[in-house]
Each structure stands twice: as structure tokens, then as C-alpha cells.
C-alpha positions as MATLAB code, in Angstrom:
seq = 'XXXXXXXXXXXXXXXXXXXXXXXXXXXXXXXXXXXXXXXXXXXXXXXXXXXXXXXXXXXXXXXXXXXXXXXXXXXXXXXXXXXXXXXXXXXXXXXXXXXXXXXXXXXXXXXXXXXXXXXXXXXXXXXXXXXXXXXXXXXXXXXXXXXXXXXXXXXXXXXXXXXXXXXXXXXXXXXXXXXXXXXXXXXXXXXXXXXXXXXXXXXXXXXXXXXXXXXXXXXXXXXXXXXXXXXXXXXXXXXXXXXXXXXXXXXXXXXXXXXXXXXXXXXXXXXXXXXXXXXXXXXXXXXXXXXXXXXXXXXXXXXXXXXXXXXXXXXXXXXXXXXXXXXXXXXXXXXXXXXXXXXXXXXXXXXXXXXXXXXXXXXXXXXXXXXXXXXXXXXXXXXXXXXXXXXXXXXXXXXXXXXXXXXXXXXXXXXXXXXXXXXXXXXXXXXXXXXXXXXXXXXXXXXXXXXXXXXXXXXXXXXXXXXXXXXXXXXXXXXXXXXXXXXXXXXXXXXXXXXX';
ca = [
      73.256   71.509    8.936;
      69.338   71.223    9.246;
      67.060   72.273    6.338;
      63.285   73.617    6.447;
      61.654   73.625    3.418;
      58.221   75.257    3.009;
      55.788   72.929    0.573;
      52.771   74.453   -1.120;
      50.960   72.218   -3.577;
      47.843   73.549   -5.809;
      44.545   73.027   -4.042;
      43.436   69.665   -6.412;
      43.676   66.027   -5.357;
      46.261   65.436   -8.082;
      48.492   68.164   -6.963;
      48.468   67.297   -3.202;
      49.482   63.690   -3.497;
      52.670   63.914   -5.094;
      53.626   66.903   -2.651;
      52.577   65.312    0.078;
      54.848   61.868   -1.365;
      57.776   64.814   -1.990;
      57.377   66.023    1.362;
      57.643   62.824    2.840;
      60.894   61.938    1.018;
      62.225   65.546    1.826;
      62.156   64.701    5.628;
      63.006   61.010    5.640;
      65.630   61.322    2.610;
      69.481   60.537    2.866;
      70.933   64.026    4.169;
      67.447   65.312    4.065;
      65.235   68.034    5.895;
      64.347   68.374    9.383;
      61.855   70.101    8.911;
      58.398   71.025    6.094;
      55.943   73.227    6.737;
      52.983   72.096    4.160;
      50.480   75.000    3.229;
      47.244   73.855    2.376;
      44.174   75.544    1.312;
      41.129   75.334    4.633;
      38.953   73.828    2.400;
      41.167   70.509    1.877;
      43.192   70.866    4.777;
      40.049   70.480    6.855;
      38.554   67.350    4.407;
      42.071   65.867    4.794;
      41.925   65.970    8.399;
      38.109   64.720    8.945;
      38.576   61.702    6.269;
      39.822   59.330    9.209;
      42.774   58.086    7.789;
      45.391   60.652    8.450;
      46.385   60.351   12.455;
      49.837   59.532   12.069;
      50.100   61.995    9.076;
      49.097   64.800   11.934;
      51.803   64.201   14.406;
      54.520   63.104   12.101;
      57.865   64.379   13.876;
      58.885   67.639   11.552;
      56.038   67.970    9.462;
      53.617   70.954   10.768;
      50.639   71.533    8.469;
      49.176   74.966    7.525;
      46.161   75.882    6.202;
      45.293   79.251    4.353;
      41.524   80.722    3.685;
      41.239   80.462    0.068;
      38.407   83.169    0.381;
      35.745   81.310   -1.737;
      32.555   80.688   -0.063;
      31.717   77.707    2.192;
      29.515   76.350   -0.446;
      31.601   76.844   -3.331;
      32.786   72.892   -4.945;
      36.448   74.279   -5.912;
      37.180   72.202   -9.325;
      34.486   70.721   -8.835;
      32.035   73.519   -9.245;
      30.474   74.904  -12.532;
      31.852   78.356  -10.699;
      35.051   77.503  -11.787;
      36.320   81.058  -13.100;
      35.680   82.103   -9.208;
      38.177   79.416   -8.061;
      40.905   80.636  -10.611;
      40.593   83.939   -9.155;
      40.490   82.923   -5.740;
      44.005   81.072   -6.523;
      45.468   84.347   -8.140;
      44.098   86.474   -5.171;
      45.741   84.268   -2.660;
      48.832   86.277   -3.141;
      48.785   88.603   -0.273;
      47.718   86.563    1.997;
      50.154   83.754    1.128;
      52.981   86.646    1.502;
      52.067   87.607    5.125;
      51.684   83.462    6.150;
      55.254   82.582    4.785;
      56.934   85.917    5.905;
      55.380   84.437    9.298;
      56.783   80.973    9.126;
      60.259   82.249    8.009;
      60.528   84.897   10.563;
      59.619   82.468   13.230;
      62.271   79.823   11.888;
      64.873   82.343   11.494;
      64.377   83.207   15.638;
      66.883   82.853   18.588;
      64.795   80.552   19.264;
      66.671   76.647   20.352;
      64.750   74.353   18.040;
      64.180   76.730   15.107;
      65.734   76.393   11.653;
      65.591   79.033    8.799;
      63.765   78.005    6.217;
      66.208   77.074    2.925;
      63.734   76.861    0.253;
      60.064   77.426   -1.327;
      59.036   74.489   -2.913;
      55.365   75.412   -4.792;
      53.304   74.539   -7.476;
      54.372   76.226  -10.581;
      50.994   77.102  -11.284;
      51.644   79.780   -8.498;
      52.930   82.070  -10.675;
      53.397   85.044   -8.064;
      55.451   82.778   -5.555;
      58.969   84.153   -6.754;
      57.831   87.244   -5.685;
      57.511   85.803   -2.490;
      60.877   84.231   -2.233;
      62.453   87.089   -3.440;
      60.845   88.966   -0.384;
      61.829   86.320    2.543;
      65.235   85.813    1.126;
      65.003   82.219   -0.057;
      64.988   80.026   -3.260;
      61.997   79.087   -5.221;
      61.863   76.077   -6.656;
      59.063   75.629   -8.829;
      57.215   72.207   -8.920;
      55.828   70.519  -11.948;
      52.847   67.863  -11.245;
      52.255   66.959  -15.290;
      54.588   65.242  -17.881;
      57.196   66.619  -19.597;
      55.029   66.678  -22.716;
      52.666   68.919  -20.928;
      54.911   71.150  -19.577;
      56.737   71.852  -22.947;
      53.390   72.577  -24.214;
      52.823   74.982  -21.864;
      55.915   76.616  -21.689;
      55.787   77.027  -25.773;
      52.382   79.094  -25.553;
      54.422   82.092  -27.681;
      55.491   79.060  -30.418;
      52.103   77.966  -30.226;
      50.825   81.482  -30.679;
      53.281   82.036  -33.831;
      52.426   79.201  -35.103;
      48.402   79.789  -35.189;
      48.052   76.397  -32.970;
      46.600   78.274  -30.088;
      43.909   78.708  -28.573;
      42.397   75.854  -30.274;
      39.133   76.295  -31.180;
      37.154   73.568  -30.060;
      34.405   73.711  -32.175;
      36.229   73.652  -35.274;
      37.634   70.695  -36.474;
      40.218   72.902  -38.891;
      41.654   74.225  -35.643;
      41.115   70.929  -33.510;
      42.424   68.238  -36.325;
      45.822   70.865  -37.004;
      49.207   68.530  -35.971;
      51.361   70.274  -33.692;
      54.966   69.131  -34.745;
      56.747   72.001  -33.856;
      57.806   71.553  -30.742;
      61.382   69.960  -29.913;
      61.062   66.984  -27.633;
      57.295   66.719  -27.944;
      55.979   64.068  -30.412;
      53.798   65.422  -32.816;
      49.858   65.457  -31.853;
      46.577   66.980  -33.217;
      45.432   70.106  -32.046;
      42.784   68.854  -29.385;
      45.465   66.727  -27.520;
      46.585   69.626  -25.841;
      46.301   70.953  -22.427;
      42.614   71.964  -22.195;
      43.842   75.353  -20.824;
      45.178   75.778  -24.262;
      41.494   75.545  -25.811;
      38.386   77.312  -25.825;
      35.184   77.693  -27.715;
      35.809   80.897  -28.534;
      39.635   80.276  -30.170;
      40.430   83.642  -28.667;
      43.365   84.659  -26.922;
      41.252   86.490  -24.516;
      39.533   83.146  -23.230;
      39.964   83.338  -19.207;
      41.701   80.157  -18.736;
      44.154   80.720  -21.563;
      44.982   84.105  -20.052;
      45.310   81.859  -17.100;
      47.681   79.985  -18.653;
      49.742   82.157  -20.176;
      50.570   84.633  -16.951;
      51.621   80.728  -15.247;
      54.406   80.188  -18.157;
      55.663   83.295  -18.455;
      59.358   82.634  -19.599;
      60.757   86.126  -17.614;
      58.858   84.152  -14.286;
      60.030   80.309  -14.718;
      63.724   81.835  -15.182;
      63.533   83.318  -11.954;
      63.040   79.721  -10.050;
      66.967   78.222   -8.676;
      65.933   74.904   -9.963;
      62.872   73.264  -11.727;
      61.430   69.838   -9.788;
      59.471   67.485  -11.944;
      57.003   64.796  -11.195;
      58.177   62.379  -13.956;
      60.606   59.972  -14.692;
      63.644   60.470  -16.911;
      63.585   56.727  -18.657;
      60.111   57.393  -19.635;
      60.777   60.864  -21.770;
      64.326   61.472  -22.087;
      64.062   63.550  -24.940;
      60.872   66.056  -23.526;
      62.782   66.198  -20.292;
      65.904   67.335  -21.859;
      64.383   69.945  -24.058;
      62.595   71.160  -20.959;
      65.151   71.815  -19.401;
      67.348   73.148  -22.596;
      64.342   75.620  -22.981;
      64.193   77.112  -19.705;
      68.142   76.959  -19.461;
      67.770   75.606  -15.710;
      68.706   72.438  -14.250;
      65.151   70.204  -13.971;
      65.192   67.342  -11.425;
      62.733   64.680  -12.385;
      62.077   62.716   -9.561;
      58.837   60.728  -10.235;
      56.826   58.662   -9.269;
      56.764   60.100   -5.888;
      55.056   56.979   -4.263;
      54.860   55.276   -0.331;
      57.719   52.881   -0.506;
      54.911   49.963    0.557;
      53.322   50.400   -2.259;
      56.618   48.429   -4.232;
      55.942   45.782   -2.594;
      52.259   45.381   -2.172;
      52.043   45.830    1.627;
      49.908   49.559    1.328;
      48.367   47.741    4.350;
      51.554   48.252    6.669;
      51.743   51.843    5.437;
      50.537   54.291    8.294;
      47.490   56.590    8.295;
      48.876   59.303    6.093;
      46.179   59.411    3.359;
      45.745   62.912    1.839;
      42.147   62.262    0.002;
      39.943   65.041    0.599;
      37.525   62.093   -0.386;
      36.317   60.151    2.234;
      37.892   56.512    0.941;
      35.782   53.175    1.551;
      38.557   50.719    2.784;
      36.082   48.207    2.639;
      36.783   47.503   -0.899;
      39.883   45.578   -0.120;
      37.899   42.513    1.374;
      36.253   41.946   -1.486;
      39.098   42.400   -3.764;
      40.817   39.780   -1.366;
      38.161   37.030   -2.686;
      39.214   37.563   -6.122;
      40.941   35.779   -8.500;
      44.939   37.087   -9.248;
      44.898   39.695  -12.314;
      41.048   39.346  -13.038;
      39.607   42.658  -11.338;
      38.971   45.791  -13.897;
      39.685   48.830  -11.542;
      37.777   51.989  -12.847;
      38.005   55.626  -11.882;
      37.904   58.985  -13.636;
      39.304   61.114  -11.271;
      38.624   63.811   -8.579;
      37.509   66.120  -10.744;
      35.422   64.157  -13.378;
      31.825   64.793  -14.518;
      29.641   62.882  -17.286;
      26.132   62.664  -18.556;
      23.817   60.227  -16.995;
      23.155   58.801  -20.334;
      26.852   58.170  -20.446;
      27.339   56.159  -17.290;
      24.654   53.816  -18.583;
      26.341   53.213  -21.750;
      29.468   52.440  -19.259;
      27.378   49.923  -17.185;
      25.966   47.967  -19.989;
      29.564   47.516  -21.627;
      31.046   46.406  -18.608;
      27.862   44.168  -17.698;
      28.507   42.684  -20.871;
      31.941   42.146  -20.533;
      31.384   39.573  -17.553;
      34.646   41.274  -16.193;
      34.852   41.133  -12.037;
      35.252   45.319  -11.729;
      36.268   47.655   -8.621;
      33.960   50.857   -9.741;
      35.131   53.838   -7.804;
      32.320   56.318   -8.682;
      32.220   59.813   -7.263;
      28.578   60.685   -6.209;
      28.967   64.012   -7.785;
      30.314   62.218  -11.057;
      26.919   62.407  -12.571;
      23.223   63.599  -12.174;
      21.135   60.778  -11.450;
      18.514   59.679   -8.661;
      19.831   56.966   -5.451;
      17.566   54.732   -7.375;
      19.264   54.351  -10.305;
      22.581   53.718   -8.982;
      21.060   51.055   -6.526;
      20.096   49.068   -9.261;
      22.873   49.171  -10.828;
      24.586   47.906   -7.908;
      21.458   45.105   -7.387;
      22.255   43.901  -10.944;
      25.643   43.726  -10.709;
      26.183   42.606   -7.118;
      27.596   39.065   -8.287;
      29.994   40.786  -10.801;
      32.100   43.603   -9.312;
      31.642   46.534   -6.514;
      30.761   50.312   -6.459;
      32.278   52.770   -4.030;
      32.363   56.491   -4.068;
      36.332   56.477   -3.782;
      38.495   53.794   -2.795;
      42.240   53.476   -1.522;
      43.787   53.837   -5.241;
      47.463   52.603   -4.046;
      46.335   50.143   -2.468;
      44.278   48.672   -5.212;
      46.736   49.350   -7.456;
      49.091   47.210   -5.587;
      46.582   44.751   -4.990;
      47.190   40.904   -6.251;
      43.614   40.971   -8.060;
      43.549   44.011  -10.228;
      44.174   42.959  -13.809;
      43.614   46.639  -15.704;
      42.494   50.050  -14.945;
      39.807   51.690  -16.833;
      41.224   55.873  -15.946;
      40.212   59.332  -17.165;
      44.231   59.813  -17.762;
      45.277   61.994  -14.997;
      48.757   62.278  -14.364;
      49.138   60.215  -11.109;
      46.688   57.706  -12.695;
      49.014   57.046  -15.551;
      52.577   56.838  -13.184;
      50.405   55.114   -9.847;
      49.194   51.623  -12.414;
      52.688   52.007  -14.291;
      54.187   51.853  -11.200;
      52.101   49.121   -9.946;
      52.253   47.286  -13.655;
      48.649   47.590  -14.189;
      47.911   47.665  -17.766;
      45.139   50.777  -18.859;
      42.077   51.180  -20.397;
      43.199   55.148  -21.395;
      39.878   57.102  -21.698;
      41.101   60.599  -21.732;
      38.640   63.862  -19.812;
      38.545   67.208  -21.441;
      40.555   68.473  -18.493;
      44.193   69.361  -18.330;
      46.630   67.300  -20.084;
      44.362   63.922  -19.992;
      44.323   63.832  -23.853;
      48.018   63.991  -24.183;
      48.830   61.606  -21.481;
      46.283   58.709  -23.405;
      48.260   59.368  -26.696;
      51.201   58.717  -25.165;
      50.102   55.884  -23.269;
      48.545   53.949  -26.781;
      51.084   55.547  -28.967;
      54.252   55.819  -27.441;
      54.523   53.906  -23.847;
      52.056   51.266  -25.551;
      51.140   49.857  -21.731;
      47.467   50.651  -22.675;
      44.700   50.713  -24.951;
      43.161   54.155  -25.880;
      39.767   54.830  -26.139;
      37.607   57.547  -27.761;
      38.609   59.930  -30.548;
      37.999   63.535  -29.085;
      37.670   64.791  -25.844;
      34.594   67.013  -25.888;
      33.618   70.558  -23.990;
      32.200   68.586  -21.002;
      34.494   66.351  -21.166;
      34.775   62.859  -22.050;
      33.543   61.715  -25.399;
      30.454   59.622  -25.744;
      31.514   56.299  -25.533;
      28.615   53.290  -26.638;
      28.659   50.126  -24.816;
      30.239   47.513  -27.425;
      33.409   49.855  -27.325;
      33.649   49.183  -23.941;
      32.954   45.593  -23.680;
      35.706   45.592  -26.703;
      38.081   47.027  -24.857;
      37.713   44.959  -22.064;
      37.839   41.947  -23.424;
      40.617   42.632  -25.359;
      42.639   43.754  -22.646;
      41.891   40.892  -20.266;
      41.810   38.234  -22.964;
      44.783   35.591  -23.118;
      43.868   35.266  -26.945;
      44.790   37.977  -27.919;
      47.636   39.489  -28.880;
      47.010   43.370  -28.637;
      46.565   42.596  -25.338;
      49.063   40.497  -24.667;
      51.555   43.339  -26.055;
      50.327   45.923  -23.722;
      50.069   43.379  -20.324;
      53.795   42.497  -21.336;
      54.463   46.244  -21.996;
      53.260   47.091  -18.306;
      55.230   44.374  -16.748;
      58.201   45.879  -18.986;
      57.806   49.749  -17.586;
      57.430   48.581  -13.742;
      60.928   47.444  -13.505;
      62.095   50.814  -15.096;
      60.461   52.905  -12.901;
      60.956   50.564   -9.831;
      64.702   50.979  -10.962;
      64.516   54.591  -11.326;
      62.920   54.923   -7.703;
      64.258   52.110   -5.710;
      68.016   51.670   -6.128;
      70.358   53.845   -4.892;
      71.779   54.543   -8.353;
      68.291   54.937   -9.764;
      67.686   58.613  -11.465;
      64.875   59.779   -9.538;
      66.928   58.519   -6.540;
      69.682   60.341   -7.659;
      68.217   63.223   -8.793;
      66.456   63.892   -4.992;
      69.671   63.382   -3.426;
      71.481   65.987   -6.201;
      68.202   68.317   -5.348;
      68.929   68.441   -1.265;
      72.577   68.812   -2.079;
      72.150   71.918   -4.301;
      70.190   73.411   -1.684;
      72.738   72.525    1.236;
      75.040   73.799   -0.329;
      73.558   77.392   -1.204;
      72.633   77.702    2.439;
      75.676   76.765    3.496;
      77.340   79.635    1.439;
      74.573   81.713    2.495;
      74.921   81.013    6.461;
      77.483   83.982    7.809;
      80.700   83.363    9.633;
];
């Protein structure tokens, strides 16, 4: 029996990769799907399609991709826009529209039609919240889809414990409120305050804050029950205990089945891996020549993200450390990261032109995977904590003020221990000051053969990629496992579903 599955991910970089990965795995699985219809927002559908590297992606036998007007204005950055209230409306408000599209696909696939099958599932971002409404409408399943840790998503989906507890909001200009330990919740290790999901703070501390309302209407207890099955972008071995209280909490089976990843990448050939890149940022392949010229394990990779922004003053302090470091360094530097003149950054590129190489976004699996990179200096977003864990890549774990960036770095020092954390605090802009010597510290440390910190943590990397490669590669592996479990369940309920 064929299955179509319908795939909507959350309109941000680090929610379309792993969909697009899950997708991909979905139609070329064991038993899997013939076909996926993938709804994307216009706005990144349209930068996915432009960025030149995503030909075979658009005539890929069984996957048709959709696009949907988010209703925001042409000139309006998405995430990336102070305006950002306006986008979380704009996602809420996409409701109706999203209704009509997918009662569209699902009537056409249920046709007389000769190639048409009926669509056997709704696979979408948790964070939309009204999509069960939606399923229940059409007929099908909804399967929620988590893009964070299990950490994260216990946090979010104990916003009443929280509450009770006088955790939440935190207020993030009070260090009584930002400085309180949050030990309360099962399968989470205890953390301060301000190492929760950003959505969970405010500078205000009141309940009334926009994004916490946000936040709360997502996690709704009465609205994750309603979802057949919860699908998680994590791997078991690395949380056992949050993923089992996850799923003891919602009282639904949970299928973690990260990292969702190109099967090249596993063996460094990202190179042989067709044009299927889902960047809405144009990506300078270019890098990989000069990354070919250097020396095994010596090149710092850094990047903070799709989404990042920082003080000019900052990004100086940043250049000087890692001038001083005398580290070769892949800089992949966003030219909205900061506000700062053409001339500025050119010298920083003239002074450092012997030492490493700036980009405004480069081909992160494939450096990554690439022979050269020794660590990677990240802003802690999900997919750049599994990606370099997957690859073995030891971190430099600088956590943003955005999402759950603060809880992944604690993890990462604290508990994982492939990585070095940096900064105390994440701030209202985001990342917290960091001066020059920390960096060059850091570095140095993590790169140095001498010593033994970061010997631990190299060893500790090398230690975590054959887990996960386990977990992902052999047949027995749990994420393995747990996708083939996940397209049984739902051939099975359309099976008893199909009449005689």
C-alpha cells in the first residue's frame, strides 16, 4: 500500500533542514512513502529555489513542493526582522489559509484519479498549534514534530509547573528571577532560571508578555494530546531519561529519530550528495578549496546561526581573539549579523587573509564533514549541536538569547562534555559580551595538544560520533528503528482505515 504524507516545517532555517532530511528518509525509507507534499512559506520557498543549489531537489520523483503566502509584506526580514511580533502573528493567521491548501491536496489525492494516493498523515511543526484542527477536518492523523531537544521540549510542555512554581516568565532583568534553579522538572537536569527557552522570558516577567502567550497556546496539554504520535529530532542515547519523561508526560508514544542528516555526510563525501540544499542563504561553495589546502583537524569553523545579531563592538572583540589565537578559521558571517560599514569588514578580511576565510554562509555539512575542521565556534542552535556531534567536531558553545541556545550549551559543557562553554548569561539582544582573551583562551585550549581540558572534550566528540552514527546507521540503530516503527504505525492505521 502507498503512503502520502503532507510535511510542513516552521518557516526558520533550523526548522526546514531537519524536515526536509525527514522528508527525504520518508520517501526513500524501507517500506516508506511514495509520496510528500512539503508546504513551505513563499518567502523561503522562493530563496530556496533561487539559491542555485537545489535542481535535483525540484524534480525529485514523489516530492512536489508547495508554497503558501505567509501574508507579511515583501520587505518584512521574517526572524530576522526587529518586526518580529508581526511574524508571530502572521504564523498564527496562517490558519485559514493553510486549511483551504491541505483540504486541496487531500481532496486531489483522494481522486479517481490513476496515480493519486490519499494522503495518510500530517506531519507539522508542533509550533503549529492549530494543525489538529486541520487533521481533524481532512480525516487524517497529525503527528506533531519536535525540532529542539528533549530538554527543551519538557520545558515547554511544563509551562503550568513552571507557572506554579514562580519560575516563569523569567524576568530578565532581575537576577533573583534569572539566577532561581529550576529542579523541578522530571528528566530535565537542574538549570538556572535564564537557561531556559527565551520564549519563557521577558523583561517584563509578566505572563502577558507576547511571546510567552505565544508559547503557552503552542503547549497546550488538551492540544499535544490530540497528535497520534509525537516525532522528535533527537537521539535516544543522548537523553534517555528527558526522552522518556517526555513521552510519560504527554502519555503518547514519541519517536526520536535524530540526527536527520544526508547519508554522505557519514562518510565525508557531501561532495557526491546531489543539489538538494534547502538554505534560504545563498551558500559560497568556494570555501571548500581553501579548506582543501589545510592542514587535518586545524581549521576553527565559526557560525552563529540564521538568525543571529550582535553589536559591532562585539564582532571586533571576536576578531582580535581569534587574530590572536593564530588559529586557521572558516568565518561564516551573515552580512546582516551586525551593523558595520563594507570597509570595516574588508579589513578585517585584508588582515587576516593569511590566517583563515570569511563568507556570508557556507555549506555547513560539508564543512562539518570536512578533513580540516578541528572545532566549531556555534551560537548553540539545535542542528549546530547534533550536525558537529555527528561529524565529531568538538565546540566552542557560545549560547544566543534565542530559543533554547542557553540550554543546549549547558548541556553540551555540563552534561555531553564534547565542548567548552563560553559566557555566563545570555543577554536581551542576545549573546553576552564576550572580550578577546576569552576567546583566544578558548581557542587555544580547545586546539591545544597540551592540554588536557581539551583533550577530554576532542576525545569526548570522537566518543558521541560512534553513538549517534550507531543510532542512525545500522539497521538495529534506534533512530533507525524508531523511523521504521513510525511508517509502520501509520500503515497500519490506514490500512484499518481503507474500506473493503
Amino acid at each position: 500500500m502507498d503512503l502520502h504524507a503532507i510535511l510542513v516545517p516552521f518557516p526558520a532555517q533550523g526548522h526546514i533542514n531537519p524536515t526536509f532530511q525527514l522528508a527525504l528518509k520518508l520517501l526513500h525509507g524501507d517500506g516508506g512513502f511514495k509520496y510528500i507534499s512539503f508546504i513551505n512559506t513563499s518567502y523561503n520557498h522562493d530563496r530556496i529555489v533561487t539559491n542555485g543549489r537545489c535542481q535535483d531537489l525540484l524534480c525529485l520523483p514523489g516530492l512536489k513542493l508547495i508554497s503558501i503566502d505567509d501574508g507579511l509584506p515583501t520587505d518584512h526580514g521574517r526572524l530576522n526582522d526587529p518586526r518580529i511580533e508581526q511574524f508571530g502573528d502572521a504564523i498564527d493567521a496562517l490558519h485559514e489559509s493553510m486549511h483551504s491548501l491541505i483540504c486541496d491536496i487531500v481532496r486531489k489525492a483522494s481522486s479517481d484519479s490513476v496515480d493519486t494516493t490519499p494522503v495518510a498523515c500530517i506531519i507539522s511543526d508542533v509550533y503549529f498549534y492549530w494543525m489538529p484542527d486541520i487533521a481533524d477536518a481532512v480525516g487524517v492523523p497529525w503527528v506533531p514534530f519536535w525540532t529542539t531537544p528533549a530538554s527543551a521540549s519538557l520545558a515547554y510542555c511544563s509551562i503550568n509547573q513552571l507557572l506554579d512554581e514562580k519560575l516563569v516568565p523569567v524576568n530578565v532583568t532581575h537576577s533573583e528571577s534569572t539566577e532561581k534553579v529550576v529542579d523541578c522538572i522530571l528528566g530535565m537536569h537542574p538549570l538556572r532560571a535564564w537557561e531556559l527557552p527565551s520564549f519563557l522570558q521577558s523583561t517584563s516577567g509578566k505572563v502577558s508578555d507576547f511571546f510567552f502567550q505565544w508559547c503557552v497556546r503552542r503547549f497546550d496539554h488538551r492540544i499535544l494530546k490530540r497528535a497520534k504520535w509525537h516525532l522528535c529530532h533527537a537521539l535516544y542515547e543522548l537523553d534517555k531519561d528527558g526522552l522518556d519523561a517526555f513521552e510519560q508526560l504527554l502519555n503518547i508514544k514519541c519517536f526520536p529519530v535524530g540526527p536527520l542528516l544526508p547519508s554522505p555526510f557519514f562518510s565525508a563525501e557531501m561532495d557526491t550528495w546531489p543539489a538538494m540544499d534547502t538554505s534560504i542563504w545563498p551558500t559560497d561553495e568556494g570555501c571548500k578549496k581553501w579548506l582543501d589546502k589545510q592542514k587535518a583537524r586545524s581549521v576553527l569553523y565559526i557560525s552563529f546561526g540564521s538568525i543571529a545579531h550582535m553589536e559591532a563592538q562585539q564582532v571586533e572583540e571576536l576578531e582580535a581573539g581569534i587574530i590572536a589565537s593564530e588559529q586557521p578559521f572558516l568565518w561564516a558571517l551573515r552580512p546582516d549579523t551586525y551593523v558595520s560599514t563594507l570597509e570595516n569588514l574588508e579589513e578585517f578580511k585584508k588582515r587576516t587573509r593569511h590566517q583563515g576565510l570569511i563568507v556570508s554562509w557556507a555549506p555547513q555539512l560539508s564543512v562539518l564533514s570536512h578533513r580540516s575542521v578541528g572545532a566549531f565556534f556555534t551560537h548553540c542552535g539545535w542542528n549546530s549541536i547534533l550536525e558537529p556531534m555527528a561529524g565529531g567536531v568538538p565546540l566552542l558553545a557560545w549560547p544566543g538569547g534565542f530559543s533554547e541556545q542557553a540550554m543546549n550549551s549547558r548541556y553540551v559543557a555540563e552534561f555531553w562534555r564534547n565542548g567548552l562553554g563560553l559566557g555566563k548569561q545570555q543577554t536581551g539582544n542576545g549573546h553576552e559580551m564576550l572580550n578577546r582573551n576569552e576567546v583566544k583562551i578558548a581557542i587555544s585550549t580547545i586546539f591545544s595538544k597540551s592540554s588536557q581540558k581539551g583533550k577530554e572534550v576532542r576525545e569526548r566528540a570522537a566518543e558521541l560520533q560512534k553513538i549517534v552514527r550507531e543510532a542512525v546507521l545500522c539497521p538495529d540503530g534506534s533512530s533507525e528503528t524508531n523511523l521504521r516503527c513510525l511508517i509502520r504505525e501509520i500503515r497500519s492505521l490506514k490500512l484499518a482505515q481503507k474500506p473493503n
